[in-house]
Jmol script that loads the backbone (N, CA, C; Angstrom):
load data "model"
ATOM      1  N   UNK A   1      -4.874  -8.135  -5.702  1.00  0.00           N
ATOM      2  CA  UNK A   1      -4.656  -6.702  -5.882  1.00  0.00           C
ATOM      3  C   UNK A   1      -3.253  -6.362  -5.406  1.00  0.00           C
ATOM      4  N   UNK A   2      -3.017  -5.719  -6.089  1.00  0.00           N
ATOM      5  CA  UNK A   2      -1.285  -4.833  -5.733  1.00  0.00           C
ATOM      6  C   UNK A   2      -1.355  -3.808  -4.728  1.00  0.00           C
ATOM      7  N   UNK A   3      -1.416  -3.860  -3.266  1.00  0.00           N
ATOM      8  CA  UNK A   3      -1.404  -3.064  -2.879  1.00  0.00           C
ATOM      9  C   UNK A   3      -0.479  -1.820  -2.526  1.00  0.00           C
ATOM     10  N   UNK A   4      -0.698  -1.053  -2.008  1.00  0.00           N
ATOM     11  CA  UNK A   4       0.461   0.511  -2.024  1.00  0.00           C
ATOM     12  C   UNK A   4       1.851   0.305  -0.848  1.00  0.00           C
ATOM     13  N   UNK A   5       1.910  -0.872  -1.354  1.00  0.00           N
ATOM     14  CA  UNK A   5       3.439  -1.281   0.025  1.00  0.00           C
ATOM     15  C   UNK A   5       4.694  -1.662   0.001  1.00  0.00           C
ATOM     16  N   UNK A   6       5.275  -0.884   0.033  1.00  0.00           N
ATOM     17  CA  UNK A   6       6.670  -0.615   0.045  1.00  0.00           C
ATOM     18  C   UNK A   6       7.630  -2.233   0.644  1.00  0.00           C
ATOM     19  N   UNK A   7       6.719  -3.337  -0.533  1.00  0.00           N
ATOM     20  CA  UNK A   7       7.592  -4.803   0.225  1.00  0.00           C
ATOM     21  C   UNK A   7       8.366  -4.993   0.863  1.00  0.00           C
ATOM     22  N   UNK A   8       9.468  -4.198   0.356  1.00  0.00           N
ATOM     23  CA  UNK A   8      10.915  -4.381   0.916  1.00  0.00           C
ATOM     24  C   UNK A   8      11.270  -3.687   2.397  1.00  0.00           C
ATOM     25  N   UNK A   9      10.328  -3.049   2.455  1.00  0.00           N
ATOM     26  CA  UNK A   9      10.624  -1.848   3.657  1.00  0.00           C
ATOM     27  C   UNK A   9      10.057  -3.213   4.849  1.00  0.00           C
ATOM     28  N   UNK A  10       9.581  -3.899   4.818  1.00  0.00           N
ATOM     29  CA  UNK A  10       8.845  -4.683   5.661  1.00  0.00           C
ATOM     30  C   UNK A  10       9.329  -6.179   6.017  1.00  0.00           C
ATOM     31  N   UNK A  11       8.815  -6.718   7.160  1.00  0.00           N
ATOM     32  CA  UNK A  11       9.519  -8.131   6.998  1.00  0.00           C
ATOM     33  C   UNK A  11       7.873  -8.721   6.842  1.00  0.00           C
ATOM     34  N   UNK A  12       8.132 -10.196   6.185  1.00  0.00           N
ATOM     35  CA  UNK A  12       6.968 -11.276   5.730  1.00  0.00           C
ATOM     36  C   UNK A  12       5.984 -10.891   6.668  1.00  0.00           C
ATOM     37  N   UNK A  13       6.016 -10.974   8.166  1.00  0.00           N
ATOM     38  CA  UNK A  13       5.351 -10.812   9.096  1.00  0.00           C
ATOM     39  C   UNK A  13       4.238  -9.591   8.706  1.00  0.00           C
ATOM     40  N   UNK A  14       5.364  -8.388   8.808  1.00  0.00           N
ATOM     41  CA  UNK A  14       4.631  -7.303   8.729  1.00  0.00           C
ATOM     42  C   UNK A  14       3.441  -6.751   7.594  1.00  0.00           C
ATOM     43  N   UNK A  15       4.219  -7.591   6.649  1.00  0.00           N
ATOM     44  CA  UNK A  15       3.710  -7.468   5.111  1.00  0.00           C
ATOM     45  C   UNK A  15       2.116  -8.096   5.327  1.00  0.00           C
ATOM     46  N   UNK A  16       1.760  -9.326   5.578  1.00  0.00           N
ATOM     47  CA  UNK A  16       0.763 -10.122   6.180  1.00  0.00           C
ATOM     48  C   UNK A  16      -0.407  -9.236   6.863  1.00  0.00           C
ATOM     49  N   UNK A  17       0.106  -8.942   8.034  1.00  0.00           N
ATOM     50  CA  UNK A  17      -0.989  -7.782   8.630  1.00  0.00           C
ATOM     51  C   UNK A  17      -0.993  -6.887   7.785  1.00  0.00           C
ATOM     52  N   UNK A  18      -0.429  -5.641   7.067  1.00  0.00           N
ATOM     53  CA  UNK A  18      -0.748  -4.734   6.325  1.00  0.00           C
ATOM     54  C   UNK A  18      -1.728  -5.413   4.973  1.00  0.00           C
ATOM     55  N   UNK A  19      -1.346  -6.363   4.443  1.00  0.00           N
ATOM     56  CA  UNK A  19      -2.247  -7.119   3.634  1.00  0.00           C
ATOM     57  C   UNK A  19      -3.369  -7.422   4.463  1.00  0.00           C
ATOM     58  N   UNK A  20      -3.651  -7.963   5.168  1.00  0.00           N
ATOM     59  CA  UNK A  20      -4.712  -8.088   5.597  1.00  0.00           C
ATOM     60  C   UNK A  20      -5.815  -7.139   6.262  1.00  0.00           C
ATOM     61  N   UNK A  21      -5.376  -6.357   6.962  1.00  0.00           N
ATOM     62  CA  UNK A  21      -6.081  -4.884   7.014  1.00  0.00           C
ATOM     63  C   UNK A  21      -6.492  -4.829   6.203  1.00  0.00           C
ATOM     64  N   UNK A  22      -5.482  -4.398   4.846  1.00  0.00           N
ATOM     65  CA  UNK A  22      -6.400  -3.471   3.661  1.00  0.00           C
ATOM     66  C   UNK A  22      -7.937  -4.399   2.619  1.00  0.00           C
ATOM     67  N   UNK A  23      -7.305  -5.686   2.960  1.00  0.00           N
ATOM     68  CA  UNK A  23      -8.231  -7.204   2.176  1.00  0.00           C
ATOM     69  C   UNK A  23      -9.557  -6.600   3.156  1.00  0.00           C
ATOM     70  N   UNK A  24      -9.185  -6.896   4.753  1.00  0.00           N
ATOM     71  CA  UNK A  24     -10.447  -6.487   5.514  1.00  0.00           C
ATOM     72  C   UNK A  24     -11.068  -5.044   4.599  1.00  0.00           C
ATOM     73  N   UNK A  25     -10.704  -4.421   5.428  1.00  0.00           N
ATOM     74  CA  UNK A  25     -11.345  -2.674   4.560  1.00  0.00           C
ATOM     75  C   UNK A  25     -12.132  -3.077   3.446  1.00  0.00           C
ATOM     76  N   UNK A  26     -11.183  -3.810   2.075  1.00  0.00           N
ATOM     77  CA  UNK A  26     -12.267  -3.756   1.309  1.00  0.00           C
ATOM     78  C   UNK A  26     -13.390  -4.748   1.035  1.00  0.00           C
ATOM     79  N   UNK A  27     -13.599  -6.052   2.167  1.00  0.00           N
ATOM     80  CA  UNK A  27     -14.273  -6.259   2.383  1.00  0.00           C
ATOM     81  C   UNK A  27     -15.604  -5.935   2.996  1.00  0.00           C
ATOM     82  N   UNK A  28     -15.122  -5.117   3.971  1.00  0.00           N
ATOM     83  CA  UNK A  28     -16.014  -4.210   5.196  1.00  0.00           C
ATOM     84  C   UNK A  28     -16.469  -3.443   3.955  1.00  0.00           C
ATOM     85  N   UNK A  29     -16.131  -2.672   3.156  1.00  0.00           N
ATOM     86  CA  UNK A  29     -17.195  -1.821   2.548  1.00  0.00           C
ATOM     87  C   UNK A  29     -17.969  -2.428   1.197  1.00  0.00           C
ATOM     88  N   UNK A  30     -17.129  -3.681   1.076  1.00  0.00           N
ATOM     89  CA  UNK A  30     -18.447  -3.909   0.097  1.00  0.00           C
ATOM     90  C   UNK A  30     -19.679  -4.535   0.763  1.00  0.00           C
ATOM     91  N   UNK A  31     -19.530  -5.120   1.746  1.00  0.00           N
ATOM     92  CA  UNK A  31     -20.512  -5.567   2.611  1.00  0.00           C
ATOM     93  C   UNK A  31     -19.897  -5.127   4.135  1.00  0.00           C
ATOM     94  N   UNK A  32     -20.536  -4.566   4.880  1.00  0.00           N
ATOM     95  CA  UNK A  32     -20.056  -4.237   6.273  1.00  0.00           C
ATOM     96  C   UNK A  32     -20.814  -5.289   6.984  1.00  0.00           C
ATOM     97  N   UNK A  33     -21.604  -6.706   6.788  1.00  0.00           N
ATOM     98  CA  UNK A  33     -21.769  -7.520   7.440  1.00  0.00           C
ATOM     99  C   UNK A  33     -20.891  -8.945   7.056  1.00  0.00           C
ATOM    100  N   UNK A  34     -20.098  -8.655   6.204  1.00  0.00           N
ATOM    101  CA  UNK A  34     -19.051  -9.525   5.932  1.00  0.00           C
ATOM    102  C   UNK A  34     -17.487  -9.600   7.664  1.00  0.00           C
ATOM    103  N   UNK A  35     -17.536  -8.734   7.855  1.00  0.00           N
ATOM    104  CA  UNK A  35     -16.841  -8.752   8.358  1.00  0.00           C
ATOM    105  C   UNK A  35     -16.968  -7.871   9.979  1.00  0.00           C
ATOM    106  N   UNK A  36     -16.759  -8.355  11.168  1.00  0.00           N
ATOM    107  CA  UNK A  36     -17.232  -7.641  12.171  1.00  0.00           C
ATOM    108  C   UNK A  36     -16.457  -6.225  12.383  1.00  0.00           C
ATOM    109  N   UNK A  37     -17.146  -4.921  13.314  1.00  0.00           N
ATOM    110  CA  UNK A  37     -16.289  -3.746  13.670  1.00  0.00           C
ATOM    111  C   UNK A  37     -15.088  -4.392  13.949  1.00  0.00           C
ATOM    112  N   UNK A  38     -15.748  -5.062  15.489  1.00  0.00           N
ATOM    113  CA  UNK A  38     -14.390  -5.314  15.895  1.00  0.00           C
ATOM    114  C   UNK A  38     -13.264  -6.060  15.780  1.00  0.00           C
ATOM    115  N   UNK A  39     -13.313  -6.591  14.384  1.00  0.00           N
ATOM    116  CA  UNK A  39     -12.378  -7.518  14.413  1.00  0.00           C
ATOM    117  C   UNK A  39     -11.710  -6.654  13.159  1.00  0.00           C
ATOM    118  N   UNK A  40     -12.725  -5.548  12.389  1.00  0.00           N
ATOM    119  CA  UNK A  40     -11.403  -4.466  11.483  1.00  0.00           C
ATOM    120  C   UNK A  40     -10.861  -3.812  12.563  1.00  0.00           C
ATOM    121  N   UNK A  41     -11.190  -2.972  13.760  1.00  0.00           N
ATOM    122  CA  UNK A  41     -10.314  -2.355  14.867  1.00  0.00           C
ATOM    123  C   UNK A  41      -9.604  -2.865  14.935  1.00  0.00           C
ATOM    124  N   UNK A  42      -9.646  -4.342  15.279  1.00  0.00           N
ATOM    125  CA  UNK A  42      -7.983  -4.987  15.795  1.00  0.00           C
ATOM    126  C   UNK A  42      -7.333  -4.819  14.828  1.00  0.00           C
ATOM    127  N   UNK A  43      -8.072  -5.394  13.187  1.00  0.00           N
ATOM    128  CA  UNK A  43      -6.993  -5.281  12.200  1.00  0.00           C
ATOM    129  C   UNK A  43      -6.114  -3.694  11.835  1.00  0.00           C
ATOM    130  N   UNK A  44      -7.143  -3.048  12.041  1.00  0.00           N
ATOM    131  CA  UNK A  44      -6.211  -1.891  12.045  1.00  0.00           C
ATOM    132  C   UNK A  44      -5.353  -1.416  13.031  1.00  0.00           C
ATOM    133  N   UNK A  45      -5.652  -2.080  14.156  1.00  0.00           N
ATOM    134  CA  UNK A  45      -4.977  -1.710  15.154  1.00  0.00           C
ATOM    135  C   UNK A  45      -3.366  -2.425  15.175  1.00  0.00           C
ATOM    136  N   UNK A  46      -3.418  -3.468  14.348  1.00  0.00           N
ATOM    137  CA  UNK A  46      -2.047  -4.418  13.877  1.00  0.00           C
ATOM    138  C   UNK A  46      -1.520  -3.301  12.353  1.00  0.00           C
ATOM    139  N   UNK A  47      -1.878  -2.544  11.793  1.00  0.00           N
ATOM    140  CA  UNK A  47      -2.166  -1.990  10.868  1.00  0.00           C
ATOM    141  C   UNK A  47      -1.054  -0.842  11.061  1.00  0.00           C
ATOM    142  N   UNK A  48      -1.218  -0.428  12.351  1.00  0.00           N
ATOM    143  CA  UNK A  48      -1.198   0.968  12.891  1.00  0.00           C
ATOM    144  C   UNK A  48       0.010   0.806  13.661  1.00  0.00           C
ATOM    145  N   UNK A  49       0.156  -0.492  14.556  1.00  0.00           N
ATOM    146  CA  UNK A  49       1.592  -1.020  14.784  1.00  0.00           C
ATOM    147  C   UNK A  49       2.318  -1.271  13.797  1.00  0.00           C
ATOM    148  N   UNK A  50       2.652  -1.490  12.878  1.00  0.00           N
ATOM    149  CA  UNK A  50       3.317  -1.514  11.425  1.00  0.00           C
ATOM    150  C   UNK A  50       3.712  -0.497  11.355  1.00  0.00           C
ATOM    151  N   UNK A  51       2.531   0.543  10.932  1.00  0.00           N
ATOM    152  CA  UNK A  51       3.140   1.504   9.982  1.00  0.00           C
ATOM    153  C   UNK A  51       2.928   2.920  11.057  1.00  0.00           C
ATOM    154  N   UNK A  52       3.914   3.358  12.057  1.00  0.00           N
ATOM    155  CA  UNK A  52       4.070   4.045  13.220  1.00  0.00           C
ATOM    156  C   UNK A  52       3.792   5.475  12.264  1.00  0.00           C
ATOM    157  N   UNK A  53       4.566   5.517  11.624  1.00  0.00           N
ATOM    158  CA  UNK A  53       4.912   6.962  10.529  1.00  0.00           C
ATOM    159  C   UNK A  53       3.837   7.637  10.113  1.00  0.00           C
ATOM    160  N   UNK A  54       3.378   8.877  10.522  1.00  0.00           N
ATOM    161  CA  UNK A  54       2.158   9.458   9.581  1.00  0.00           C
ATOM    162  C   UNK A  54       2.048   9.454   8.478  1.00  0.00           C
ATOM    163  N   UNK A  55       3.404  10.138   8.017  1.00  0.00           N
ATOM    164  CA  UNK A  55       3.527  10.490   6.484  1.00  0.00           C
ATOM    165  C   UNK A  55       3.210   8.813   5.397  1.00  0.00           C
ATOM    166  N   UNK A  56       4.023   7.862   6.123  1.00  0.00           N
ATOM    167  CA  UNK A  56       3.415   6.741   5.352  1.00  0.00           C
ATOM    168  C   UNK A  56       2.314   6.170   5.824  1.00  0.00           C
ATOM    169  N   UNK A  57       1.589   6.508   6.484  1.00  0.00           N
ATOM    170  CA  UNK A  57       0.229   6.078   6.514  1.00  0.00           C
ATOM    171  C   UNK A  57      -0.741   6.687   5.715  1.00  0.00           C
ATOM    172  N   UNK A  58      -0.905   7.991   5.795  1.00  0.00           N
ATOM    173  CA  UNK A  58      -1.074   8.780   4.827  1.00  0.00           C
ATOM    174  C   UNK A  58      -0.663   8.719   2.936  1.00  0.00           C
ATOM    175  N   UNK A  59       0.447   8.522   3.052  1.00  0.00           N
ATOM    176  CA  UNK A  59       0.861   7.922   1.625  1.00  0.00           C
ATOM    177  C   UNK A  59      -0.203   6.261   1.309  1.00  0.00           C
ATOM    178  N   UNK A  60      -0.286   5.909   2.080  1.00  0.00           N
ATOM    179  CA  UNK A  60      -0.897   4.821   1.797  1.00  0.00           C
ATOM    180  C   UNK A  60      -2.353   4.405   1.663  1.00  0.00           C
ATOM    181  N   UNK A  61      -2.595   5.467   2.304  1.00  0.00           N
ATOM    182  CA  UNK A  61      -4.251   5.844   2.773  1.00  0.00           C
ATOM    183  C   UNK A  61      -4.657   6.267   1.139  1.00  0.00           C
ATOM    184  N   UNK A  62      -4.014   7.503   0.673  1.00  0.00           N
ATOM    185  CA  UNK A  62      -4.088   8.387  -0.355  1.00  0.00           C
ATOM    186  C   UNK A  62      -3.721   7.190  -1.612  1.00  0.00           C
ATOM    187  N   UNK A  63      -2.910   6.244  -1.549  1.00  0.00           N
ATOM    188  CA  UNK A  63      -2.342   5.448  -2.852  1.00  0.00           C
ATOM    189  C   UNK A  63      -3.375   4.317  -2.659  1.00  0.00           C
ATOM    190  N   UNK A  64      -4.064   3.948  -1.477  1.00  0.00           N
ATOM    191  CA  UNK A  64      -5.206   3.170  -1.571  1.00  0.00           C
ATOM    192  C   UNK A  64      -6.419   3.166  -1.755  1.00  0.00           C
ATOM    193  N   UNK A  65      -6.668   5.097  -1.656  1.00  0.00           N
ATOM    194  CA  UNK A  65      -8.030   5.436  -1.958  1.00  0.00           C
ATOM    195  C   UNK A  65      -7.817   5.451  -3.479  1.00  0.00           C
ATOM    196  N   UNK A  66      -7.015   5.764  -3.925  1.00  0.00           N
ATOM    197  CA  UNK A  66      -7.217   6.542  -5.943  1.00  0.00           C
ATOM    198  C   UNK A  66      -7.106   4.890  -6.208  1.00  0.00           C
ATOM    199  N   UNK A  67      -6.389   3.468  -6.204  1.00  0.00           N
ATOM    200  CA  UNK A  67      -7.081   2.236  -6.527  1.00  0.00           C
ATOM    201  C   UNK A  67      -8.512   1.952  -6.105  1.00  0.00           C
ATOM    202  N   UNK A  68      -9.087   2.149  -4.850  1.00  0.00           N
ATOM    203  CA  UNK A  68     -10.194   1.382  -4.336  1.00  0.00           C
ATOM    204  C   UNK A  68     -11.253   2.577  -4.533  1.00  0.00           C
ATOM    205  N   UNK A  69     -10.939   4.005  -4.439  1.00  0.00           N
ATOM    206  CA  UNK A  69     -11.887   4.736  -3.505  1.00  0.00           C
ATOM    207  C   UNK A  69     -12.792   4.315  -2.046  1.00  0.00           C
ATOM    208  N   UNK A  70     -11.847   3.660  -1.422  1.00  0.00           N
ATOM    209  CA  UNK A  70     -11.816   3.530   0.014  1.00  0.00           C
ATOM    210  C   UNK A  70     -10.676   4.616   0.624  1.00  0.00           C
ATOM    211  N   UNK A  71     -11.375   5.310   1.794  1.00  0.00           N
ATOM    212  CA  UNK A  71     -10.071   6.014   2.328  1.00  0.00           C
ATOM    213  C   UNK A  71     -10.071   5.302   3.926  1.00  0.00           C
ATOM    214  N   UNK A  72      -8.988   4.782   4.106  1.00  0.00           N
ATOM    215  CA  UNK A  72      -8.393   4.261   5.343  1.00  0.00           C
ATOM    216  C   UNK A  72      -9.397   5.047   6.441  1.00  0.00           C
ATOM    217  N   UNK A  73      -8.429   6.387   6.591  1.00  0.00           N
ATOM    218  CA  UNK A  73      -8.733   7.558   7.607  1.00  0.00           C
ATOM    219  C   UNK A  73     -10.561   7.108   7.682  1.00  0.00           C
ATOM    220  N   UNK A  74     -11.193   7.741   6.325  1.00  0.00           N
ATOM    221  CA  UNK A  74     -12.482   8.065   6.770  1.00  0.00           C
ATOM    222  C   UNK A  74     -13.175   7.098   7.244  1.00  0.00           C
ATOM    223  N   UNK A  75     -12.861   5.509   6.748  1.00  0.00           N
ATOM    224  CA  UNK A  75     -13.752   4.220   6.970  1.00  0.00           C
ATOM    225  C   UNK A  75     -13.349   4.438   8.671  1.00  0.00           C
ATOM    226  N   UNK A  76     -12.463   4.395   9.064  1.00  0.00           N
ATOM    227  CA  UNK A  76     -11.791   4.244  10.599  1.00  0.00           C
ATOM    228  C   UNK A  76     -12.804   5.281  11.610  1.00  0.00           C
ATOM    229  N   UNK A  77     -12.621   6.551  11.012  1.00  0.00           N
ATOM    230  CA  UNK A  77     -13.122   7.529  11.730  1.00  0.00           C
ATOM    231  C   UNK A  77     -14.567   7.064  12.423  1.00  0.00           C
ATOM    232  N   UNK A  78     -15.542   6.966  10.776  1.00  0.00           N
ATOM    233  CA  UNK A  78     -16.927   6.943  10.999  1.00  0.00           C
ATOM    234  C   UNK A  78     -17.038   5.566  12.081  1.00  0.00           C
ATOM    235  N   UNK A  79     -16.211   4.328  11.921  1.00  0.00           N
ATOM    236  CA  UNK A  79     -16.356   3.158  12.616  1.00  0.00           C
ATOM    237  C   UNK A  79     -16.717   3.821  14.302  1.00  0.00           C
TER     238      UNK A  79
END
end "model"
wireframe off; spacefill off
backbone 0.3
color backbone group
């Protein structure tokens, strides 16, 4: 999947965790026993170190729900 990320803005490193967060997420909701809480917390929590900026978290949240209909925010919240 192509996700909503600004490649270039990022180094390999960073790119990796943001990929992987979002792989988690949509794992966690197609099965939420695929994958443990706490090991999406951390991922988002590497997620969240990345991307400091509201506005692009938000941009990304919003450009990842209209592909997946997963929203970042709400999966996080209810967790």
């Amino acid at each position: 999947m192509d996700y909503p990320i600004d490649y270039e803005q990022y180094t390999i490193e960073e790119i990796i965790l943001l990929v992987s967060f979002l792989s988690d997420l949509e794992r966690y909701k197609e099965n939420p026993k695929q994958i443990d809480q706490a090991d999406l917390k951390k991922s988002y929590a590497s997620f969240k170190r990345v991307i400091n900026n509201m506005s692009e978290e938000k941009r990304i949240d919003q450009a990842f729900e209209k592909q997946t209909n997963i929203s970042i925010y709400k999966t996080m919240k209810a967790l």
